[in-house]
C-alpha positions as CSV (number, residue, x, y, z in Angstrom):
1,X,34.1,69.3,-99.3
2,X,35.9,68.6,-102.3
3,X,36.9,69.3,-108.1
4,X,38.1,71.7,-115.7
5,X,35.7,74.7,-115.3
6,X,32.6,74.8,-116.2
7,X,33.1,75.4,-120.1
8,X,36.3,73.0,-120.0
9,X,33.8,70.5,-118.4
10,X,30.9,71.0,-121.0
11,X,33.6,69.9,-123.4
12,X,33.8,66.5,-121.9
13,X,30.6,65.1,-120.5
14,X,28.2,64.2,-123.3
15,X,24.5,63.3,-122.6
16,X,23.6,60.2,-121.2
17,X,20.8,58.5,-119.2
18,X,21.8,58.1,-114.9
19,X,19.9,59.4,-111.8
20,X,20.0,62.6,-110.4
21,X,21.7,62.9,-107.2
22,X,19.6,65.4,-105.0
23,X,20.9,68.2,-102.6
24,X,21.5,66.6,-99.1
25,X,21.6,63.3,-100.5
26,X,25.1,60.9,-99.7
27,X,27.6,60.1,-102.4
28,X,29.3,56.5,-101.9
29,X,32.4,54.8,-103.9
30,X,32.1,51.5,-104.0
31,X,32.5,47.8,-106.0
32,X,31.3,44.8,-105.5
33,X,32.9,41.4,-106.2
34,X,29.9,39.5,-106.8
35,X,30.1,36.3,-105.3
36,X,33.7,36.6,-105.0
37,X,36.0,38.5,-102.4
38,X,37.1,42.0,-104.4
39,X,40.8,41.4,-105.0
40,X,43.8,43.8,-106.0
41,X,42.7,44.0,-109.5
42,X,40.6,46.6,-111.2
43,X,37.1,46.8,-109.2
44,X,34.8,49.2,-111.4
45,X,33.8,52.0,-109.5
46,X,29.8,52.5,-108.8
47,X,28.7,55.6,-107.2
48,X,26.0,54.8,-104.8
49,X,23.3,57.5,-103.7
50,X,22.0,57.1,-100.5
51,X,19.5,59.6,-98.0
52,X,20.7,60.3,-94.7
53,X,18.2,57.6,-93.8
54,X,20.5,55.6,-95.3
55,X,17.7,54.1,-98.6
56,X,19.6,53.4,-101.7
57,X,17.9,56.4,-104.1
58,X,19.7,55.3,-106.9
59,X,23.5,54.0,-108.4
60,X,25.6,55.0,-111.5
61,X,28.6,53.0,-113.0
62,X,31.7,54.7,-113.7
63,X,34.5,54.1,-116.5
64,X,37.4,53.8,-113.5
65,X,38.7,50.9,-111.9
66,X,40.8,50.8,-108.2
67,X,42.2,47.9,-106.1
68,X,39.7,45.8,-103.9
69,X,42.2,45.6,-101.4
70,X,44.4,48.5,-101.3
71,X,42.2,50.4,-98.5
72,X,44.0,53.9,-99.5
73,X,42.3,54.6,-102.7
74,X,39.0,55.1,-103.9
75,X,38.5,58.6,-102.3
76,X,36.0,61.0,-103.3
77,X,35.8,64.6,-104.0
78,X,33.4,67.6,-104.8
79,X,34.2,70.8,-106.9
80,X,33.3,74.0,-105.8
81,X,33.4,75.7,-108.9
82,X,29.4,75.7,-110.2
83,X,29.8,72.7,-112.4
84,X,28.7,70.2,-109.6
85,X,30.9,67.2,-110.2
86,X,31.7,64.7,-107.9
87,X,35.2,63.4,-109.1
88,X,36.3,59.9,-108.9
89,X,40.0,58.6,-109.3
90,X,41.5,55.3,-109.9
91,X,42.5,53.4,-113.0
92,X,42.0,52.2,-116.8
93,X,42.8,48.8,-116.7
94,X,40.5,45.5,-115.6
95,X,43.6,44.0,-116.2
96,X,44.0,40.7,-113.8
97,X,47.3,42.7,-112.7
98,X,47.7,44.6,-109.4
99,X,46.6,48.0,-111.0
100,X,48.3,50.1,-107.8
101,X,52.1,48.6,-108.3
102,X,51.1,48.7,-112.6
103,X,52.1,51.0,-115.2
104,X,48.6,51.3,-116.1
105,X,47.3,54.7,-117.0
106,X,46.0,56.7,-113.8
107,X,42.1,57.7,-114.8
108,X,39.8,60.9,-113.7
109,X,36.5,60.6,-113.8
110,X,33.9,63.2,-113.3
111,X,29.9,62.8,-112.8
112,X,27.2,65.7,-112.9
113,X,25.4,65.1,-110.1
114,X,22.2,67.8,-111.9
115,X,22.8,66.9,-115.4
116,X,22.8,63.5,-114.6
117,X,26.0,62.7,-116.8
118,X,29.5,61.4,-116.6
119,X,32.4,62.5,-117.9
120,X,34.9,60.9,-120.5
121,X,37.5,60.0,-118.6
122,X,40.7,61.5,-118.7
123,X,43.8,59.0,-118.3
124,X,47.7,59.6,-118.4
125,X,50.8,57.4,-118.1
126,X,53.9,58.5,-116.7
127,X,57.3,57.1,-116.1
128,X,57.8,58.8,-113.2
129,X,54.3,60.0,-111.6
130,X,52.6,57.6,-109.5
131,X,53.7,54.8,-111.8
132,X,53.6,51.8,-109.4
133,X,52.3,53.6,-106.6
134,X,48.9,54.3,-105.4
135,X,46.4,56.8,-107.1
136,X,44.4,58.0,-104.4
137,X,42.6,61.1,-104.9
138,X,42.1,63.4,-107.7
139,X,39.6,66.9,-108.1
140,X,39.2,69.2,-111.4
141,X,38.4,72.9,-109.9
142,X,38.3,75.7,-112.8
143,X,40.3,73.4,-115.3
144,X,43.0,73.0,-112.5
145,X,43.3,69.3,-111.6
146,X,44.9,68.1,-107.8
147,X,46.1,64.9,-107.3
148,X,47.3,63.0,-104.2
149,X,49.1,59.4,-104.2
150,X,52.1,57.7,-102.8
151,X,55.6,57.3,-104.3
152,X,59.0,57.2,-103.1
153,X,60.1,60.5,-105.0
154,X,57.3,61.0,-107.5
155,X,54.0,61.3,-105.5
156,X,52.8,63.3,-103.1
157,X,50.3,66.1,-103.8
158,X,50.8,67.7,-107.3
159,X,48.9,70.3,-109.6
160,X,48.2,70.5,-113.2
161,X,47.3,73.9,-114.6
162,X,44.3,73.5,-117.4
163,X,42.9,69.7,-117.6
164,X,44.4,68.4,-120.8
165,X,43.9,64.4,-121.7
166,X,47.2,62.9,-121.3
167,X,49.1,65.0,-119.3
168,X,50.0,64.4,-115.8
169,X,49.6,67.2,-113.0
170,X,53.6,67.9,-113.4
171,X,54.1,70.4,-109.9
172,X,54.3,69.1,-106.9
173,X,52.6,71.1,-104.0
174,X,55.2,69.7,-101.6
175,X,58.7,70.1,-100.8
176,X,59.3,66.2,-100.6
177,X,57.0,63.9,-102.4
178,X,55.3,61.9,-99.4
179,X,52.2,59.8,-98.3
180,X,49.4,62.0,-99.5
181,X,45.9,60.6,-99.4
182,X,42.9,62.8,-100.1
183,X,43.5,66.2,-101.9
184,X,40.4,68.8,-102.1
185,X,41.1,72.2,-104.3
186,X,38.8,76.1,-102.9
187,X,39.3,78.3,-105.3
188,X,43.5,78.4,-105.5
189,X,43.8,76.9,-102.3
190,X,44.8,72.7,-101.6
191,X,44.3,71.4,-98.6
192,X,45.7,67.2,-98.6
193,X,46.1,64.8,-95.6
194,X,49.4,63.2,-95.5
195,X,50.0,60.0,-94.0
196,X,53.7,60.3,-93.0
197,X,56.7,62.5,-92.4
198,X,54.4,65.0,-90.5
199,X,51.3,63.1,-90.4
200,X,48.8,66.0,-90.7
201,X,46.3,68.5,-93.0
202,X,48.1,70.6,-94.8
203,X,46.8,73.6,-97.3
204,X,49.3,75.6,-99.8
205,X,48.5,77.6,-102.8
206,X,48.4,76.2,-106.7
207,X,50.7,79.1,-107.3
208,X,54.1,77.8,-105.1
209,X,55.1,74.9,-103.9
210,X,54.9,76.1,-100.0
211,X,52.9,74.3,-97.6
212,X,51.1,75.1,-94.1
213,X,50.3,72.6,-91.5
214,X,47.0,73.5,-90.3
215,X,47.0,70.9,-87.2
216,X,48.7,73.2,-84.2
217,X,47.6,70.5,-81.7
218,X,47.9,66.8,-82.9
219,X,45.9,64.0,-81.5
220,X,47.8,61.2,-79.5
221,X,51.4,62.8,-79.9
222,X,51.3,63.4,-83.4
223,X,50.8,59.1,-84.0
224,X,47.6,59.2,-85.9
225,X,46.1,58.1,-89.3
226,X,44.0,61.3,-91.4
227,X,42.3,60.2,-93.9
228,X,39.3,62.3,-95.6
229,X,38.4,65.5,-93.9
230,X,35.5,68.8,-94.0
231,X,35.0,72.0,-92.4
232,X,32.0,73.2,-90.9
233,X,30.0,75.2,-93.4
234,X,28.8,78.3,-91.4
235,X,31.1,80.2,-92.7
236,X,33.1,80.5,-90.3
237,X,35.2,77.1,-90.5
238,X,35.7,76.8,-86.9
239,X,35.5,73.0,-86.8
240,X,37.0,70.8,-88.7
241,X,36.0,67.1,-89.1
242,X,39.1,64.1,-89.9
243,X,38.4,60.3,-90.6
244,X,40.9,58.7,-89.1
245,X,41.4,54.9,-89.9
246,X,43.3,53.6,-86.9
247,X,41.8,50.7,-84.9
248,X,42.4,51.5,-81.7
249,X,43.0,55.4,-82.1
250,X,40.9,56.2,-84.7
251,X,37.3,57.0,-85.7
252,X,35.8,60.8,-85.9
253,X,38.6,62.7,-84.9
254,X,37.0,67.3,-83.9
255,X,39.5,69.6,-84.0
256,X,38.6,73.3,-83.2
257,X,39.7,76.8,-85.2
258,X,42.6,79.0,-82.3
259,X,43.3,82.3,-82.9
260,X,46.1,81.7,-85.2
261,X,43.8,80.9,-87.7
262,X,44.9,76.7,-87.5
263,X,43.4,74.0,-85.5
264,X,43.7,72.2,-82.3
265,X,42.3,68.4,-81.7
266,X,39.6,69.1,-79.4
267,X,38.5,65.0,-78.4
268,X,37.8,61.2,-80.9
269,X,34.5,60.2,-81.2
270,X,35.4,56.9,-81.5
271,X,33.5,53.9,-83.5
272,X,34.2,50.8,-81.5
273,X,37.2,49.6,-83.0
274,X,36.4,50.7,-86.3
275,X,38.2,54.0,-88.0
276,X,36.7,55.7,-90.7
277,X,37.8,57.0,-94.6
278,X,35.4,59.0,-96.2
279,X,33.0,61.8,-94.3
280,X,30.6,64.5,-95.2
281,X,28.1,67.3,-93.6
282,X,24.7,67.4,-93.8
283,X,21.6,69.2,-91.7
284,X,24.2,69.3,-88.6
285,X,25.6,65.7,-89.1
286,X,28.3,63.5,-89.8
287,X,28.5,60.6,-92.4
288,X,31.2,58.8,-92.9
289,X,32.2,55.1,-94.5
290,X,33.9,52.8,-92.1
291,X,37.3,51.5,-92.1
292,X,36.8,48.1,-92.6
293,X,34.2,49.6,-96.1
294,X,31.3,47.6,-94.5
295,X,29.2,50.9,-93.5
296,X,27.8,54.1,-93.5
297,X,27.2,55.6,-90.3
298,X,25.7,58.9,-89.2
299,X,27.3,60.6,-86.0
300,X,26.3,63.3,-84.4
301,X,28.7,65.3,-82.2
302,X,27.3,66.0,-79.0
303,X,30.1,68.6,-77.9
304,X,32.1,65.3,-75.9
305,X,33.3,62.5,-76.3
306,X,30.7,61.1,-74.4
307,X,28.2,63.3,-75.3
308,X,27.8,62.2,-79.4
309,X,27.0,59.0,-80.8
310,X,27.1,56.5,-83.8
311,X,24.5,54.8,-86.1
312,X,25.1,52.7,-88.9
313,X,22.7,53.5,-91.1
314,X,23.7,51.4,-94.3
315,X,25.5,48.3,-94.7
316,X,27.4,46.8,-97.9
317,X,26.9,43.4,-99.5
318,X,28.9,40.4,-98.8
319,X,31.3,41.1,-101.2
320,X,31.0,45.1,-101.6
321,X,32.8,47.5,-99.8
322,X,32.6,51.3,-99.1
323,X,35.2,53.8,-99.5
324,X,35.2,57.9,-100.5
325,X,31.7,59.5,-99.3
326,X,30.5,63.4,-100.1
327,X,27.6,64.7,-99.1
328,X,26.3,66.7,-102.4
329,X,25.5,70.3,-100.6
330,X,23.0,72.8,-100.7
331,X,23.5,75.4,-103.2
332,X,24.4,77.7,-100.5
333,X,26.5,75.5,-98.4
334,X,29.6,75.3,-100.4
335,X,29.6,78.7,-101.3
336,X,30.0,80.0,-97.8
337,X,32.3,77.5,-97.2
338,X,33.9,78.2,-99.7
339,X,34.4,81.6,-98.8
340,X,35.2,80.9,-95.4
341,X,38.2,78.4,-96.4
342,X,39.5,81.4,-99.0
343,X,39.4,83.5,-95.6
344,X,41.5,80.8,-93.4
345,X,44.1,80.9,-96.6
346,X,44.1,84.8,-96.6
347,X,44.8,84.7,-92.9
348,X,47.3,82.5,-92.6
349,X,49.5,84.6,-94.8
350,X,48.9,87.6,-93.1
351,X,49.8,86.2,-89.6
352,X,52.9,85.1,-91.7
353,X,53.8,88.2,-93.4
């Protein structure tokens, strides 16, 4: 599920020659060493196009660079807002430096997925914002850009009203600046996973800095690893889907709507001892990239544990690895769930008023 408007965005992606990427069709980050191991320098980022058959339909090179080895970044996003972009987030530096602990300048990067065009990037440098930490996740939603990294006071998940070259999302969503990983933006709604304090999902509104966990019932005791997540897109939301990269705990992770409007873990679908980062919907499946970045499986949930199952589908190169995945929606799709998600916010803050 996952984001400058659609005139802001007209203003930066320019006409240029790369495949289409259809309706139903997979969306993968991913880099490839070549006949070296990637390494914790600036890998360029290629979005990969795959069916749900798992044939490569086509590939397009982007302008933004992330580590080969710090597992955290690379996520991938989709905006809900008409203009659909998949967003990319990373780096502007090939630098033979460790771009994650750098001052190099953090980098968005969106792609028209029907225009067949990507965007000029848009990079800032802070002294304080992410600067050597992690840039994990980033999504431009009617000009309002999200971001989720790590820091030890600076980080966390933060908002920037109007997308403007240079400068920095400046608000935090957050009380205290934590281990946020993948940030997706509905409307005026964030929803972020967070990897510690209270490991969870949480949502909160661009216009505060309050937060909501959303998780009322955590999986093994509350000791578990979100990474990426969706929501069923009936309309109703009542499922939602989290890749959770733990070895031995990890995997699919289901978690069902109660009547308080958040969720409860209902059971792991697990993937041997793989976990999973990136995950999307499509014609009543699952994809999602594996933890180790060596796959793309499709799961189907059989209502158990016992009932669903995995199938790798696609496998990277020697040297290439896997990381965010969307799966570019229906027309129709993201609209109702986009609806749905705006009704799960509305809720919450009437069961709290």
């Amino acid at each position: 599920m996952k984001k400058i408007g659609i005139v802001a965005l007209a203003g930066v992606i320019g006409p240029c020659a790369f495949a289409q990427f259809a309706n139903g069709t997979i969306a993968v980050v991913s880099f490839d060493g070549g006949a070296s191991a990637p390494v914790n320098t600036g890998m360029q980022v290629v979005l990969k196009n795959f069916t749900t058959a798992g044939v490569l339909a086509g590939s397009v090179t982007t302008d933004t660079f992330i580590s080969g080895t710090a597992t955290s970044e690379g996520a991938l996003n989709w905006a809900d807002d008409g203009s659909k972009t998949l967003w990319v987030s990373g780096y502007a530096s090939t630098a033979a430096t460790s771009v994650s602990t750098s001052t190099t300048a953090r980098r968005v990067q969106g792609y028209n997925v029907t225009g067949a065009t990507m965007g000029v990037p848009t990079d800032f440098v802070s002294t304080s914002l992410y600067t050597a930490n992690n840039f994990r996740s980033a999504v431009v939603v009617n000009g309002n850009l999200v971001t989720a990294g790590t820091s030890t006071s600076t980080g966390g998940t933060r908002v920037g009203t109007g997308f403007v070259a240079g400068t920095p999302p400046s608000t935090s969503l957050i009380s205290t600046a934590t281990n946020t990983r993948v940030a997706q933006l509905w409307g005026t709604t964030a929803f972020w996973s967070s990897g510690s304090g209270t490991t969870s999902i949480f949502s909160g509104p661009l216009s505060s800095s309050s937060q909501t966990d959303i998780v009322a019932i955590k999986p093994n005791g509350g000791v578990w690893s979100p990474y990426d997540f969706t929501f069923t897109n009936d309309g109703t939301n009542d499922v939602m889907y989290v890749a959770d990269d733990s070895s031995a705990t990890g995997g699919l992770l289901k978690f069902t709507k109660n009547v308080g409007g958040t969720y409860d873990f209902a059971y792991r679908i697990t993937t041997a001892a793989d976990g999973l980062r990136g995950i999307g919907l499509a014609g009543g499946k699952i994809y999602a990239t594996s933890g180790t970045g060596k796959n793309i499986f499709e799961i189907t949930d059989g209502g158990s544990a016992a009932g669903s199952t995995f199938l790798s589908i696609a496998s990277a190169g020697t040297n290439e690895v896997y990381r965010g995945l969307e799966v570019v929606p229906e027309p129709a799709s993201f609209a109702i769930l986009g609806l749905g998600l705006i009704g799960l916010a509305v809720r919450r803050k009437k069961s709290k008023a």
